[in-house]
N, C-alpha and C positions, 0 to 999 in steps of 0.2 A: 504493500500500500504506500509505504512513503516513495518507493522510487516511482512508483507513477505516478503520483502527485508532483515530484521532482522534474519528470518528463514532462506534464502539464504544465511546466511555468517555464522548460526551455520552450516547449511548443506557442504559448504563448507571443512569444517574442516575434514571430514575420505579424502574427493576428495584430499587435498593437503596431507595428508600422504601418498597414492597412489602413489603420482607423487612425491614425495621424496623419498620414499623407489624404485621405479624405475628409481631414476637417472634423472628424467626431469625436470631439476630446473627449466630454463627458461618458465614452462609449468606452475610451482610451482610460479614463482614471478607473472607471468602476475595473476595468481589468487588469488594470495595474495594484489597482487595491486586493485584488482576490488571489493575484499572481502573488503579493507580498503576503497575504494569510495564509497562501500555499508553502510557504518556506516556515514560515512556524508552525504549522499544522504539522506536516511530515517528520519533523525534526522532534516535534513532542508527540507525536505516534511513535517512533522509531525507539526514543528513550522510555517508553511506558511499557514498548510491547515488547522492548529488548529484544527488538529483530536485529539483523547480521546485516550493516552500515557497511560493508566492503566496495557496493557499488557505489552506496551513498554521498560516501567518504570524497570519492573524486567528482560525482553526478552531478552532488548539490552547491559545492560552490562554482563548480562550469555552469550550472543552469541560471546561478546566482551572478555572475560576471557575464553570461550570453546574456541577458536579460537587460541589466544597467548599459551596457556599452552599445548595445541597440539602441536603447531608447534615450542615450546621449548623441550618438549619432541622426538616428530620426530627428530630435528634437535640434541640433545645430545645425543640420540642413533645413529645418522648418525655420532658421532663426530665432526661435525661442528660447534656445539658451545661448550666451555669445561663442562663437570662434573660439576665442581665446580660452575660455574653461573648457570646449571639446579635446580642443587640444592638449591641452593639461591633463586632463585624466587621463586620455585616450595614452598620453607621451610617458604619464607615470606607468601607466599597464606595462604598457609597452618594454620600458625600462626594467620593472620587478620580474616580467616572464623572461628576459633576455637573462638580464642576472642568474635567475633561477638555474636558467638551462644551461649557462657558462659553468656556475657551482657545481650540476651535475655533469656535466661531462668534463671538465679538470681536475674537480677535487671527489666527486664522487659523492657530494652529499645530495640526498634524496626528501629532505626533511625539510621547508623551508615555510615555518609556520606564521600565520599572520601576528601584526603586532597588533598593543592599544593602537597608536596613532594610524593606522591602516582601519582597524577598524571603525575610530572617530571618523576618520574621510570615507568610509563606505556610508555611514550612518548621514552624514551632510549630505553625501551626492545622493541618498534616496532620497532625502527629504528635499534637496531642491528639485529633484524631477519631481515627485507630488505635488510639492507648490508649484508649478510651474505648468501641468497640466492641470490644476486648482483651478488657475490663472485665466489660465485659456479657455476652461469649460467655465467657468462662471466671474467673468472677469469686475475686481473690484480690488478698491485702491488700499486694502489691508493685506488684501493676499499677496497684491501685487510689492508689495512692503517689504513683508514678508520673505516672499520669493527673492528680492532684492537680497534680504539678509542673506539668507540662505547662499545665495550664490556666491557672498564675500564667504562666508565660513566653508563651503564647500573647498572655494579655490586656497585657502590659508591650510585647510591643515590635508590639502591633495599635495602640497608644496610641502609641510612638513615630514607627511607619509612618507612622501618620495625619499626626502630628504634621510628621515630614519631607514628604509629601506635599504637603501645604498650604503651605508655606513654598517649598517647587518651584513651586508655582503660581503664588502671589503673584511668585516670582522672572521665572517663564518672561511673564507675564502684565505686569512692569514690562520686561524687554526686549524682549518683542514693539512692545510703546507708541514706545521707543527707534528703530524701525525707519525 
């Protein structure tokens, strides 16, 4: 049950470009809102029912990163969120999976677990994509405020993430050497 609720929320992902690219936000947040109940839902099925997370393990945060970086993408080509913060996230991803892949193929580590500040800047960039389809399906000058916030806090600690990430690497990448 949880991995196919897990499947459900990558499958998601072309369905809300659809209804972005034709203008139906409101059609876009309520799926965006139930895609985001589906990652808590599965994850507290999985932990009650003590089923066997092997697939989960890798499924649910790819279905969880397919999902954001689509709907950052959608949304910076609809202009709704700026250029510059697609690019940021999109440059930070970019960055951690590179890293990632460097650690394991030179030093052979296989382990490369999120941080706080990674998951602060995961936590921001939801929440400015909701406000921001908020925005769009029901536009008014608190959300819009709001959404505003959000997009400084998103881009502050997307720059910190990054910045702590790299320095994990560089770390993990000088003890691996050490071994």
């Amino acid at each position: 049950m949880p991995n196919a609720l897990t499947l459900l929320r990558l499958g998601s992902a072309p369905v809300l470009v659809f209804l972005l690219f034709q203008y139906r936000y409101r059609e876009a947040l309520a799926l965006a809102l139930v895609a985001g109940l589906t990652d808590w839902f599965d994850g507290y099925i999985a932990r009650r029912l003590g089923t066997d997370r092997t697939v989960g393990i890798v499924l649910d945060p790819l279905a969880d990163k397919a999902l954001l970086v689509t709907l950052f993408v959608a949304l910076g080509l609809l202009r709704l969120i700026p250029l510059w913060m697609l690019v940021l996230a999109i440059g930070r991803d970019l960055i951690i999976v590179g890293g990632a892949l460097l650690l394991r193929m030179f030093r052979g580590t296989r382990r490369f677990l999120p941080s706080l500040a990674g998951k602060v800047s995961t936590f921001f960039q939801i929440l400015l994509v909701l406000l921001v389809l908020m925005v769009a399906a029901f536009p008014h000058p608190v959300l819009r405020w709001l959404s505003d916030v959000a997009l400084w806090l998103a881009a502050f600690f997307t720059c910190v993430s990054g910045v702590d990430y790299i320095q994990r690497g560089i770390r993990m990448a000088r003890d691996a050497r050490k071994d």
